[in-house]
C-alpha positions as CSV (number, residue, x, y, z in Angstrom):
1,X,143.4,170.0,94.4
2,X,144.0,170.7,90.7
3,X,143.7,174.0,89.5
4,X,141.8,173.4,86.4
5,X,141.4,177.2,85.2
6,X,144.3,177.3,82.8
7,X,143.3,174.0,80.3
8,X,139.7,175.3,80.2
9,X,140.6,178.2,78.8
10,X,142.5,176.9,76.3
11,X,139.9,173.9,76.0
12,X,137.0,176.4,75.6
13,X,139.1,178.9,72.9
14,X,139.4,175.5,70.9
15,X,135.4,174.9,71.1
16,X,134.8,178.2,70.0
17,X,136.9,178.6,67.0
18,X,135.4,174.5,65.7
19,X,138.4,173.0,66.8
20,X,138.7,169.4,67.8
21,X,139.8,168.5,71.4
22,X,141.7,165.1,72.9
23,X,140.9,165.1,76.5
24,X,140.2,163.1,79.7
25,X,136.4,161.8,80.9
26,X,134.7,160.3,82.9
27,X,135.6,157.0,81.1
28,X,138.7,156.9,78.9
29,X,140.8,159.7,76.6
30,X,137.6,161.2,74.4
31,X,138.2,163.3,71.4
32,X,135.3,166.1,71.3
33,X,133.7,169.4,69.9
34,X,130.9,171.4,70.8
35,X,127.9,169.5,70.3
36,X,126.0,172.6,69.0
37,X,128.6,172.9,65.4
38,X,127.8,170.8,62.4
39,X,131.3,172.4,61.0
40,X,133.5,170.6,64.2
41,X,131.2,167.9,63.9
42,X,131.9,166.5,60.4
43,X,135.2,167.4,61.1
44,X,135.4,165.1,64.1
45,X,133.5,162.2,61.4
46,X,136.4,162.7,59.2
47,X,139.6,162.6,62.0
48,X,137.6,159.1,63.4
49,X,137.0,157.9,59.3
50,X,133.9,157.5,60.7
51,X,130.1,157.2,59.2
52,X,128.4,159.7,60.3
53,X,125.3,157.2,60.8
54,X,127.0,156.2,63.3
55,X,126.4,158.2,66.2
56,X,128.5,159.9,68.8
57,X,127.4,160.9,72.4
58,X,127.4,164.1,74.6
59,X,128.8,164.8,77.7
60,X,126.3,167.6,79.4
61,X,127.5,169.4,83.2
62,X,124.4,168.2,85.3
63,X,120.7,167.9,85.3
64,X,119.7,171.5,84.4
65,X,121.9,171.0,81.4
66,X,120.4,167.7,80.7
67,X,117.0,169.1,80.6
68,X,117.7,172.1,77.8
69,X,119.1,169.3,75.7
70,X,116.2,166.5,75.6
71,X,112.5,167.5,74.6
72,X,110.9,165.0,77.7
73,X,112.8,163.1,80.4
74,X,111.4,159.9,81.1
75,X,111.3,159.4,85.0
76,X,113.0,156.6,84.8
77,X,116.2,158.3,83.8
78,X,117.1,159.9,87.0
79,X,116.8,157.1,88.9
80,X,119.1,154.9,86.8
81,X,121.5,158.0,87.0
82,X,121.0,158.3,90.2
83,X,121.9,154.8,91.3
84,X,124.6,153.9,88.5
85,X,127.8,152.8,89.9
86,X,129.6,153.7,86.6
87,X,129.2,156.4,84.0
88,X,126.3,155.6,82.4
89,X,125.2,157.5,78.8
90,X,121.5,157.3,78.4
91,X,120.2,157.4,74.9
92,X,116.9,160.3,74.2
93,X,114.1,160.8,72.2
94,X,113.9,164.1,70.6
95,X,117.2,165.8,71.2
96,X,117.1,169.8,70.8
97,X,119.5,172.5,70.2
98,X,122.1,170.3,69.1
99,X,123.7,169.7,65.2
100,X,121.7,167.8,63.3
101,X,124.6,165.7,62.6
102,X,124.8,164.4,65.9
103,X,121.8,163.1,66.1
104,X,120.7,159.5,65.2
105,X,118.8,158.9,62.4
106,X,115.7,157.2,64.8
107,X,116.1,161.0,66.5
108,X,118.1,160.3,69.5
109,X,120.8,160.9,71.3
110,X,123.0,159.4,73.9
111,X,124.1,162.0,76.7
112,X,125.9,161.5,79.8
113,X,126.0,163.7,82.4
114,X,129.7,163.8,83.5
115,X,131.5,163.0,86.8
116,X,134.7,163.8,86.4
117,X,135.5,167.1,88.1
118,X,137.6,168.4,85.0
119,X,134.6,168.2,82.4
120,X,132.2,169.2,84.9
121,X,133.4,172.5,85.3
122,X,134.9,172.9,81.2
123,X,131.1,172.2,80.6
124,X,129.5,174.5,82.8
125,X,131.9,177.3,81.9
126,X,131.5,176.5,78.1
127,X,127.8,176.7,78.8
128,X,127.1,173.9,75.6
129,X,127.3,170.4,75.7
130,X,130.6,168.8,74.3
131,X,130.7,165.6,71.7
132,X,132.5,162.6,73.5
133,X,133.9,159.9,71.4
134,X,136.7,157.3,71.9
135,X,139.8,158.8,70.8
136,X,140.9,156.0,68.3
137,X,140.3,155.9,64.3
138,X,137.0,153.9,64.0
139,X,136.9,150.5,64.0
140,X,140.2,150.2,66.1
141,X,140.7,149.5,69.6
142,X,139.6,152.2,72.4
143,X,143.0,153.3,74.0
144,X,142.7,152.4,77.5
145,X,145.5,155.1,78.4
146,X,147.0,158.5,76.6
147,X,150.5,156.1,75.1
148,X,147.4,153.9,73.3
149,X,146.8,156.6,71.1
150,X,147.7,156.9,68.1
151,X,149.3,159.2,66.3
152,X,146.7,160.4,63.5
153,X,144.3,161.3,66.2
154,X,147.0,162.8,68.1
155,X,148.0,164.9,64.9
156,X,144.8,165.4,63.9
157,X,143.4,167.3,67.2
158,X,142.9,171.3,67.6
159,X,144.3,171.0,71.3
160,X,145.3,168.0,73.6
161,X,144.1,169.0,77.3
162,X,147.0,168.7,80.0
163,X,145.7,166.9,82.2
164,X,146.0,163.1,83.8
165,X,143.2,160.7,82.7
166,X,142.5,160.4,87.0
167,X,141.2,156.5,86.5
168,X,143.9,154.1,85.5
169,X,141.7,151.5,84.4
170,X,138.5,153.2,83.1
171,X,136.5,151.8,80.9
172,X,133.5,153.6,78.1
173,X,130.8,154.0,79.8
174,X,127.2,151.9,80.3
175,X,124.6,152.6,77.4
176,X,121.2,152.4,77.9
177,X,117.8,153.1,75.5
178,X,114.6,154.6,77.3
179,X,112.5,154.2,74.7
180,X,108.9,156.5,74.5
181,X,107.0,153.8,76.8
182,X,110.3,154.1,79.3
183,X,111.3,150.6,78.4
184,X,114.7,150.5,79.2
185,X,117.2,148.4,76.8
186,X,120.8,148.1,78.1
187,X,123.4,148.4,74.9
188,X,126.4,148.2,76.4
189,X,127.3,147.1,80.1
C-alpha cells in the first residue's frame, strides 16, 4: 500500500498558497487548484491559454462533499454514479461555494466524485473541492501518460505530485448533463 501522507502535504501547502498542481486522477495527468480561488483559477486559464468560457470540472471526495457543492441533486445522479463503470463527471445546476470563474455561464458545473485512492484522501484532507483539467495547453492533445506532457505545463505548475498515474491506459472521464427536469444528455462517452 502507498503511503500517500508525504505528497499531500506538499499537494495541500500548494492549494493553499494559489498554486497550480500537475497530478494523477481518476482518468489521466490533471493539472488543478482549489476550486474555491478565483486568483489559482485564472491562473490555471492562463497556463492552459485557455477561454475562460470554457469550463473546467471538479473533483469533490464523496457524496457528503458533493452535496455542499450543488444547490439540489437530482435523484437520478446517484444512480448513474452508482452504476458507472468508468469515472463519470456529472454536470449541475446551481453550483455553490465555488469561484465564480469556474462556473459555466448557463450556471453549472461538472463535478466528479473521485475514485482514485490518492485524490480521495488529498480531497478529504484539503476539505475543498480541487479543479481537474487535462494537463495539456488547450486545444492540444490530452497526454495519455506523464512523458506526453509538455514542457510549458510542466514549467508552468506550482508542484508536480510524485506519484504513478496507477491506470496505464486511462482515459477523461464520461460527461453527462442532468438538466432541471433530470433529463439526462451524455456529452462525452
Amino acid at each position: 500500500m502507498i503511503d500517500y501522507r508525504e505528497e499531500i502535504e506538499e499537494t495541500i501547502a500548494t492549494l493553499k498558497r494559489g498554486g497550480i498542481i500537475l497530478y494523477p486522477t481518476d482518468t489521466v495527468w490533471g493539472l488543478g487548484c482549489d476550486a474555491t480561488n478565483p486568483g489559482a483559477i485564472d491562473k490555471l486559464y492562463r497556463l492552459k491559454n485557455r477561454v475562460e468560457s470554457k469550463s473546467m470540472i471538479c473533483l469533490v471526495s464523496d457524496f457528503k462533499m458533493l452535496q455542499q457543492y450543488v444547490e439540489e441533486i437530482p435523484e437520478v445522479a446517484y444512480d448513474i454514479l452508482k452504476y458507472a463503470k468508468k469515472a463519470t463527471t456529472i454536470i449541475y445546476d446551481r453550483p455553490l461555494r465555488v469561484a465564480e470563474n469556474i462556473i459555466s455561464e448557463d450556471n453549472t458545473l461538472g463535478i466528479r466524485v473521485v475514485r482514485d485512492p490518492f485524490c480521495g484522501k488529498l480531497i478529504k484532507k484539503y476539505k475543498r473541492p480541487i479543479v481537474s483539467t487535462s494537463a495539456n495547453i488547450s486545444g492540444k492533445a490530452t497526454p495519455m501518460n506523464f512523458e506526453e506532457i509538455s514542457s510549458a505545463i510542466l514549467e508552468g505548475v506550482d508542484y508536480v505530485v510524485n506519484l504513478p498515474l496507477p491506470n496505464k491506459k486511462a482515459k477523461p472521464s464520461s460527461i453527462i448533463k442532468i438538466g432541471g427536469d433530470s433529463v439526462v444528455k451524455i456529452i462525452r462517452k
